[in-house]
GUROPA-692873 format. One line per field, with one value per residue (C-alpha): x, y, z; residue number from 1; residue in one letter. Coordinates in steps of 0.5 Angstrom, whole numbers, plus 2048, in hexadecimal, padded with zeros to 3 digits. Example, Ala and Ser with C-alpha at 12.3 -4.5 7.8 and 13.67 -1.06 7.14 Angstrom:
% GUROPA-692873
px = (819,81B);
py = (7F7,7FE);
pz = (810,80E);
seza = (1,2);
kero = (A,S);
END
This chain:
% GUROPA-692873
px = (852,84E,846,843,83F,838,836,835,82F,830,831,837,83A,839,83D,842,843,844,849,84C,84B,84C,849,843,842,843,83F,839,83A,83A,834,830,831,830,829,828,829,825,81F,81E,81D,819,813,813,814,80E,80A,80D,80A,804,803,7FC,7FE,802,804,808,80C,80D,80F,80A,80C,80C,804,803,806,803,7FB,7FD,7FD,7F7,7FB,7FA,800,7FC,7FA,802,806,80A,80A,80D,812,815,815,81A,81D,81F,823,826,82A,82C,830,833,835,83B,83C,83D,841,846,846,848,84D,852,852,854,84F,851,850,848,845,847,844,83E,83B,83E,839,833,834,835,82F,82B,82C,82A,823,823,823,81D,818,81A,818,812,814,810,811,816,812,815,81C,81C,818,81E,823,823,821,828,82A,828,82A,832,833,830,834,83B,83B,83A,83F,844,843,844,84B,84B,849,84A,844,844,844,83F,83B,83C,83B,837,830,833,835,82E,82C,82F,82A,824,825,827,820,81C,820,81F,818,817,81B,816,810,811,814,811,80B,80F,815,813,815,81C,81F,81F,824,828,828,829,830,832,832,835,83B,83D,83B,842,846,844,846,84D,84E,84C,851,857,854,852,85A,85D,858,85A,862,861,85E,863,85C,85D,85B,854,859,85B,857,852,853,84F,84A,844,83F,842,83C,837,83B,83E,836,834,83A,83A,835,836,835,82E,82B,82C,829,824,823,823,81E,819,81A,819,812,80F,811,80E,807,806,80A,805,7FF,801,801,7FA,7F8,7FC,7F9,7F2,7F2,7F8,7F8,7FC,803,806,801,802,80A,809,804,80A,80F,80B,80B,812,813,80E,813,818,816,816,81C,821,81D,820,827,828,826,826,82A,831,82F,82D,833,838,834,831,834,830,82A,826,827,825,81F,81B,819,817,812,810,80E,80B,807,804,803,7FE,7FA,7FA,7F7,7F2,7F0,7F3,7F1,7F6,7F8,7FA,7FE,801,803,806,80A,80D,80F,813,816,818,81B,81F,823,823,825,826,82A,82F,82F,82F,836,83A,83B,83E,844,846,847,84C,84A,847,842,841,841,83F,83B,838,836,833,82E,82D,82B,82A,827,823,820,81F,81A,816,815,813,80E,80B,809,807,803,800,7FD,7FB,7F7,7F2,7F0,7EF,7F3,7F3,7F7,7FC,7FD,7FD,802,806,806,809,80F,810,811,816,81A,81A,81C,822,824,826,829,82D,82F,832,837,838,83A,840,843,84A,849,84D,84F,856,857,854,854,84D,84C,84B,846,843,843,83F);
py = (878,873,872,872,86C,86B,866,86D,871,878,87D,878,877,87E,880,87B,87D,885,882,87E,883,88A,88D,88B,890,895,892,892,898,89B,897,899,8A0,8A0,89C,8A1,8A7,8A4,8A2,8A9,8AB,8A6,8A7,8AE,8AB,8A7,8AC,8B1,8AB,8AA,8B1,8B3,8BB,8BC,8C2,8BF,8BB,8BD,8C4,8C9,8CA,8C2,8C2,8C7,8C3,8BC,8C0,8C3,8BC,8B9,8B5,8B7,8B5,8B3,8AD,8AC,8AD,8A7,8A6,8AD,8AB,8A5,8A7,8AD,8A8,8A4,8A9,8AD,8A5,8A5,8AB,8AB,8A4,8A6,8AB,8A6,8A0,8A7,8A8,8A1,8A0,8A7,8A7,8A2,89F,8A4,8AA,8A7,8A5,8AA,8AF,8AB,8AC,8B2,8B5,8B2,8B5,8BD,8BB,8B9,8C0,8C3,8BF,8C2,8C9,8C7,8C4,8C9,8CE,8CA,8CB,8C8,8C2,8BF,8B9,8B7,8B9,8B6,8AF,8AE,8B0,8AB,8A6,8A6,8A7,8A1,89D,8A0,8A0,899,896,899,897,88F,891,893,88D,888,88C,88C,884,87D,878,874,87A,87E,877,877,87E,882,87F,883,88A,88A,889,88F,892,891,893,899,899,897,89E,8A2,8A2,8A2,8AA,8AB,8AA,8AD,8B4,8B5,8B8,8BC,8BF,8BE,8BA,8BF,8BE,8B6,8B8,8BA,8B4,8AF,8B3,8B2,8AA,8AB,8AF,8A9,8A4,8A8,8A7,89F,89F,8A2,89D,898,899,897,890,88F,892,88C,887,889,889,882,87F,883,887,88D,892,896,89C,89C,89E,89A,89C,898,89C,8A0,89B,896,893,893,88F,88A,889,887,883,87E,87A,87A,881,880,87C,880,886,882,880,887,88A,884,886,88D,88C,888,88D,893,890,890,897,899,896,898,8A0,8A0,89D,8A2,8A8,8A7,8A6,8AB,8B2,8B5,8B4,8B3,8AE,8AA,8AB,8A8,8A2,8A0,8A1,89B,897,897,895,88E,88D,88F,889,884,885,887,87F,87B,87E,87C,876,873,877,875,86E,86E,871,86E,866,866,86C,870,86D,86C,873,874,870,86F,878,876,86F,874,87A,875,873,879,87D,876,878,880,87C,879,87E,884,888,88E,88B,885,889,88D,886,884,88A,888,881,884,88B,885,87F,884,888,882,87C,87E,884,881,87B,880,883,87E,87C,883,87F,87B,880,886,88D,88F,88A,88C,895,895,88F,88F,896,896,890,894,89A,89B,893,894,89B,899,892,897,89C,896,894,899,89B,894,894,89B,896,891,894,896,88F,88E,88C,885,885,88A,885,87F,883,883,87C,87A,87F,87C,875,879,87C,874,871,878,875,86E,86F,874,86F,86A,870,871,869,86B,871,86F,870,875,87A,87A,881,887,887,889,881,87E,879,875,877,877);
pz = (7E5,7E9,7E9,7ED,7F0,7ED,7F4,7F8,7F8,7F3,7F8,7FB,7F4,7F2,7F8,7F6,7EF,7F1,7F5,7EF,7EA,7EC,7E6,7E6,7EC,7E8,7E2,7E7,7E9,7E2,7DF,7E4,7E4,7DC,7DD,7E3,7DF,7DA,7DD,7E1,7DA,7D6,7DA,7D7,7D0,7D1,7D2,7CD,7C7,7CA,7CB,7C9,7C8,7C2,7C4,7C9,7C4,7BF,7BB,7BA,7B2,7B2,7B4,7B0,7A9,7AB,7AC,7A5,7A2,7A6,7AB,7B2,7B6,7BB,7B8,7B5,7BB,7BC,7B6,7B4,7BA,7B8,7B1,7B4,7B8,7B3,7AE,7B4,7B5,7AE,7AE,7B5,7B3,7AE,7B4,7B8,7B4,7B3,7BA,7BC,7B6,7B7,7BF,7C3,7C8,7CE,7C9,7C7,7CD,7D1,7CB,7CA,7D1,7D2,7CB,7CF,7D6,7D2,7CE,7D4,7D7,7D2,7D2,7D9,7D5,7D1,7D6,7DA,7D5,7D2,7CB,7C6,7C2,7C9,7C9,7C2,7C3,7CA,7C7,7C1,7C6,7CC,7C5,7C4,7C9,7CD,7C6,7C6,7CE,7CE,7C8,7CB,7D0,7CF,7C9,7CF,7D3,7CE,7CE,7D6,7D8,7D4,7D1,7D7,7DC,7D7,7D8,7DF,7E2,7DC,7DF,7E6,7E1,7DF,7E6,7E7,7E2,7E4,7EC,7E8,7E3,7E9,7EC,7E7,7E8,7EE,7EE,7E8,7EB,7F2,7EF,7E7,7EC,7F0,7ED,7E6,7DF,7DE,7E4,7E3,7DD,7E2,7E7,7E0,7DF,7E5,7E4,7DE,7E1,7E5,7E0,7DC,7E3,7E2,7DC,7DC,7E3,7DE,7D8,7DC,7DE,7D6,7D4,7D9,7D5,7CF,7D1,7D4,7CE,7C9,7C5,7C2,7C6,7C7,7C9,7C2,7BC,7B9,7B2,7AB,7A8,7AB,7A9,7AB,7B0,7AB,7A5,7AA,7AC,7A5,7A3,7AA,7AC,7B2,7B2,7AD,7B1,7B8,7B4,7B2,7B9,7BB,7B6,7B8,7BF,7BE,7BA,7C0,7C4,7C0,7BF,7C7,7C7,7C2,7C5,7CC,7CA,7C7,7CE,7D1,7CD,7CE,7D5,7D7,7D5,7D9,7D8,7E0,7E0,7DA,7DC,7E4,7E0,7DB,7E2,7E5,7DE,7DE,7E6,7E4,7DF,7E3,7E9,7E4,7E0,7E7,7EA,7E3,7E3,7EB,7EA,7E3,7DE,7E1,7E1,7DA,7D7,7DC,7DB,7D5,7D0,7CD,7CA,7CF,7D1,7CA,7C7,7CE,7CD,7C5,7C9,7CE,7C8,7C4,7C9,7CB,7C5,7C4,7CA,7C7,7C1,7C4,7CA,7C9,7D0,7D2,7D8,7D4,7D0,7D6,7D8,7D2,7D1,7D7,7D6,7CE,7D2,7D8,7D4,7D0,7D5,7DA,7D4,7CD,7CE,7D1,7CE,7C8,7CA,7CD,7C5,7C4,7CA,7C4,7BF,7BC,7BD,7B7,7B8,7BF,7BF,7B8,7B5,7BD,7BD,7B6,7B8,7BF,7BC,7B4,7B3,7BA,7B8,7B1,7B4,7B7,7B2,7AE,7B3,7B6,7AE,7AD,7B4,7B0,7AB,7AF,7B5,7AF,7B0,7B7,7BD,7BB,7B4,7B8,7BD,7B7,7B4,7BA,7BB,7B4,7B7,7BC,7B8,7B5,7BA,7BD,7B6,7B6,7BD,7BB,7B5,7B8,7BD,7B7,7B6,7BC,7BD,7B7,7BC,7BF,7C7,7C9,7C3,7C0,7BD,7BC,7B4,7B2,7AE,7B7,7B5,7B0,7A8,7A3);
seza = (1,2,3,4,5,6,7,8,9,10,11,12,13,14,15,16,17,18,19,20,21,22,23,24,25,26,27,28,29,30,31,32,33,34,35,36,37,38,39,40,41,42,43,44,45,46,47,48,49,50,51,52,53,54,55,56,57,58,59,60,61,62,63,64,65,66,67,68,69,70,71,72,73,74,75,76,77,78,79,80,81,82,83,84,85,86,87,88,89,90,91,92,93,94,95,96,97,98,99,100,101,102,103,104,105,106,107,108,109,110,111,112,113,114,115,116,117,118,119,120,121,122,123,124,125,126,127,128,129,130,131,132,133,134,135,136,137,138,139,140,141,142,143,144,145,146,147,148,149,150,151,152,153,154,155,156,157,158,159,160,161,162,163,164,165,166,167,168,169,170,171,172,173,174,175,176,177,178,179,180,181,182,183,184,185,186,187,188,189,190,191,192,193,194,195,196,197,198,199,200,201,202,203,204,205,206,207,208,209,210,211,212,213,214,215,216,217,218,219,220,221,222,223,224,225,226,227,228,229,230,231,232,233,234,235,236,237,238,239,240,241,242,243,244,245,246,247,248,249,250,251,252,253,254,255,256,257,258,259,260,261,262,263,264,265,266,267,268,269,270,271,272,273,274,275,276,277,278,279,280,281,282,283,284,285,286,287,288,289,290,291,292,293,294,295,296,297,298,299,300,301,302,303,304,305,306,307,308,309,310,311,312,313,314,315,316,317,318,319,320,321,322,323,324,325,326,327,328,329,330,331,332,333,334,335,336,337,338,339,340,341,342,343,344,345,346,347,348,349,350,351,352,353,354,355,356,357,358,359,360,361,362,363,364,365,366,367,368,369,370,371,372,373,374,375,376,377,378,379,380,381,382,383,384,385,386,387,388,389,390,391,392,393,394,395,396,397,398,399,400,401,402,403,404,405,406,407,408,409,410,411,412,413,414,415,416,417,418,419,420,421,422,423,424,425,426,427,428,429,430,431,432,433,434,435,436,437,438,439,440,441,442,443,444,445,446,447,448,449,450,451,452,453,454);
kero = (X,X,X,X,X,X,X,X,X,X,X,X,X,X,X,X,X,X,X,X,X,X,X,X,X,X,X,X,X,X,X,X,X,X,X,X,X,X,X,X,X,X,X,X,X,X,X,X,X,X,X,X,X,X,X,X,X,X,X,X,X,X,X,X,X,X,X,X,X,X,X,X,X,X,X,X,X,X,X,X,X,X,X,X,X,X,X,X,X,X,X,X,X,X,X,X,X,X,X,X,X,X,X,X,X,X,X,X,X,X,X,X,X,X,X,X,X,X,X,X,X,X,X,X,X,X,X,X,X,X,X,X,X,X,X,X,X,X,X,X,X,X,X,X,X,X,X,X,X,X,X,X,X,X,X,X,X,X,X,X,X,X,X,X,X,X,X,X,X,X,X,X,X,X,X,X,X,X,X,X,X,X,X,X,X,X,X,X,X,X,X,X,X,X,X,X,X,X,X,X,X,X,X,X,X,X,X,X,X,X,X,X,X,X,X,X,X,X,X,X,X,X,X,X,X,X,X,X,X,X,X,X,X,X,X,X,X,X,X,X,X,X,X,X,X,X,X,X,X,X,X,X,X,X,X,X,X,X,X,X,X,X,X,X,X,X,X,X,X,X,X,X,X,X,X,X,X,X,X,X,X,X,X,X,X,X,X,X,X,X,X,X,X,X,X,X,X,X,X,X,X,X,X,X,X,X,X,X,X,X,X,X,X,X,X,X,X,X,X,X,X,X,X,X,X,X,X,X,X,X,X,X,X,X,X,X,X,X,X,X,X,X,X,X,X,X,X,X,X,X,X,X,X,X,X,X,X,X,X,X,X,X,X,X,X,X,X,X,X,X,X,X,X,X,X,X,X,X,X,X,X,X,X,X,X,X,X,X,X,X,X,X,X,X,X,X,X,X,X,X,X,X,X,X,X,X,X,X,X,X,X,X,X,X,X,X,X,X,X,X,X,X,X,X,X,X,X,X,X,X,X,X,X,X,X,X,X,X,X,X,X,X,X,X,X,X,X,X,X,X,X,X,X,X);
END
C-alpha cells in the first residue's frame, strides 16, 4: 500500500490516503462514533464528581456509614470515587485477559461493545427514575468504559494496519476522534435542558451500535493482513494465562517504562482534574449547569488537539518517528506546571489542563500506540489494556489521595508536586524511547515474546 505524499495539504492527503487504504474509512468512522458516544456522556460524569449533593451520588446507606465514622462525603467524593474505580479494574481485568484468551477476536469485540450498550440502556432506566446513588454507579461505569472501549480499539488497528501505515494514517484516526468529541458536546449542551440526562444514554448507545458495524467490516481487512504476512490469526483464540498482561509488564522494560509514562501522565492530569472540581463546586451547584460548563471545557480541548492532528501529527510520526510526538508534551507539561508554581490563577490552571488533555490525545497517544504495530498479541490485548486501565486507574487512585495530602498545604505545594510528575513522566518518555529503538519494524509473529527481553 502507497502513502500518501506529505507535499499536499491535509485535507488532500487525507483524501488520497482514504482512497489508498479503504479501512481507514471505516476505522474514522468507527473512532469517531466511540468518542461521540463517550463525550454525549462524560460531561455528565463530570458533574456527578464534582457534584455538591451527595445525595445524588452516592447511596443512601453509604452516606450514612461514612457520617457514622465522622467523615462526610461530601468532602471525600473523588476520592471515594476513584478509589472504587480502582478495585472495579482489578477484578474486570482477569475477566477480560479470560475474555481475549478463550474467544477469538470476532467473539470478544463484538461482545465487549455489546455489554456496554445494554448497561447504557439500563442507566437510561436509572436517570429516568432518579434512583438514589446513580451518580456513583454512573460516575465507576463510563470510567471503565471509556478506558476498555478506548484500549480495544487501538488494540484492534494494530491488528487492521502496519507501522508505517499506523505512523502515517493514526494522526488522521485521532482526527476522527476529536470532530466526534467536539460532537458529543455539542448534543450535550443543546439537549441536557431539554429532554433530560436519561435520554443522552440512549443517544451514546446508538453511536455504539455503529461502532460494532465498523468493527465487523474491520475484521476482514485485519484477516487479509494477517494472512498476507503469514501471522496466526486474531480469528483464533489467543490463549496464555489470564494475567498474562500485567506479568508481561513487570518483567519488560519496554512495558515498564510505558507504565511508568502512563502513571506520571495520569498524575499530572489528576491534580488539575482535582483542582478544577473544586473550582467547579464552588461556583456551580447545580448539576445541568456545571455539566454544560465541562462541556464547554471539553470543546477548548478538543479545537486544540483536532488542530495539531491536521497539521503536525502525521508529519511527526511519518518524519521523525516517535520521539518528538513523545518528549515535546513532557516540555510543554513541564513548562506549564512552572508557571502553576509560580501563579496559580484559575484560568491559568484552565489553560494548562488544556495543553495536558491536547498534547496527549493529539501526540502522545498515538505515538504511544504505533509501539503496539511492532509487537505480539498478548503484548497489545492483554499487556496494553493492563496499563490502559488497571495501571492508569491505579495512578490516579495514587494521586487523587496524594492531591488529599497535599492541597492542606496550599495551591502552591500541589502544584510543585505536580512539577516533579511531570519530569517524571518525561524521563518515562525517553527511556521508553530507548526500548522502542530495540524493536524490529514490523513484528514477525504473534508469540507473546514480540519485542525485547529482560
Amino acid at each position: 500500500m502507497n502513502l500518501p505524499s506529505g507535499q499536499a495539504s491535509p485535507v488532500a492527503r487525507l483524501r488520497d490516503a482514504s482512497r489508498e487504504s479503504p479501512p481507514l474509512i471505516w476505522a474514522f468512522v468507527y473512532f469517531f462514533c466511540l468518542l461521540s458516544g463517550y463525550y454525549v456522556l462524560r460531561p455528565v460524569r463530570e458533574a456527578m464528581g464534582a457534584s455538591s449533593d451527595v445525595a445524588t451520588v452516592f447511596p443512601p446507606a453509604m452516606i450514612a456509614f461514612f457520617a457514622a465514622h465522622g467523615m462526610p462525603l461530601k468532602d471525600f467524593t473523588l476520592q471515594v470515587l476513584f478509589t472504587c474505580t480502582f478495585l472495579i479494574m482489578l477484578v474486570l481485568q482477569p475477566v477480560y485477559g479470560a475474555l481475549v484468551s478463550r474467544y477469538p477476536r470476532r467473539v470478544f469485540l463484538p461482545v465487549v461493545y455489546g455489554f456496554f450498550i445494554v448497561t447504557l440502556l439500563l442507566f437510561y432506566v436509572l436517570f429516568h427514575s432518579g434512583v438514589p446513588g446513580r451518580g456513583m454507579a454512573f460516575f465507576l461505569w463510563i470510567t471503565v468504559f471509556n478506558l476498555f472501549a478506548v484500549a480495544v480499539f487501538w488494540s484492534f488497528m494494530a491488528d487492521v494496519f502496519s507501522n508505517a501505515e499506523a505512523r502515517a494514517y493514526y494522526g488522521y484516526i485521532g482526527a476522527a476522534g476529536t470532530i466526534g468529541a467536539f460532537l458529543g458536546p455539542v448534543i450535550t449542551r443543546s439537549l441536557v435542558e431539554r429532554v433530560g440526562i436519561a435520554n443522552l444514554m440512549l443517544v451514546s448507545a446508538g453511536f455504539l451500535c455503529i461502532c460494532v458495524v465498523c468493527l465487523l467490516r474491520l475484521r476482514l481487512w485485519a484477516v487479509a493482513r494477517e494472512h498476507e504476512r503469514r501471522i496466526t490469526g486474531g480469528e483464533t483464540p489467543m490463549g496464555g494465562e489470564v494475567l498474562a498482561g500485567l506479568k508481561l509488564i513487570v518483567r519488560e522494560p519496554l512495558l515498564r517504562w510505558m507504565a511508568l509514562m502512563t502513571v506520571f501522565g495520569v498524575g499530572v492530569g489528576t491534580l488539575l482534574y482535582n483542582e478544577q472540581a473544586a473550582i467547579v463546586r464552588r461556583l456551580y451547584t447545580d448539576a445541568a449547569a456545571s455539566t454544560a460548563y465541562y462541556a464547554g471545557i471539553d470543546l477548548a480541548v478538543n479545537a486544540l488537539t483536532l488542530a495539531v492532528q491536521l497539521l503536525a501529527t502525521r508529519t511527526l510520526l511519518s518524519r521523525f518517528g516517535i520521539a518528538p510526538a513523545l518528549l515535546i508534551p513532557g516540555f510543554a507539561i513541564i513548562l506549564g506546571f512552572s508557571m502553576l508554581s509560580a501563579s496559580p490563577l484559575p484560568m491559568m490552571v484552565a489553560i494548562v489542563q488544556v495543553v495536558v488533555r491536547a498534547s496527549e490525545f493529539s501526540l502522545a497517544k498515538p505515538a504511544r500506540e504505533t509501539v503496539y504495530t511492532r509487537v505480539g498479541r498478548e503484548w497489545r490485548y492483554k499487556a496494553g489494556a493492563a496499563i490502559d486501565t488497571v495501571v492508569y486507574r491505579g495512578g490516579d487512585l495514587s494521586f487523587v489521595w496524594l492531591h488529599k495530602l497535599l492541597s492542606a498545604f496550599g495551591t502552591n505545594v500541589v502544584f510543585g508536586a505536580g512539577l516533579l510528575v511531570a519530569t517524571g513522566m518525561t524521563l518515562g518518555a525517553w527511556r521508553l524511547l530507548r526500548e522502542v529503538a530495540k524493536l524490529p519494524d514490523e513484528r514477525d509473529g504473534d508469540g507473546p515474546a514480540s519485542g525485547p527481553s529482560s
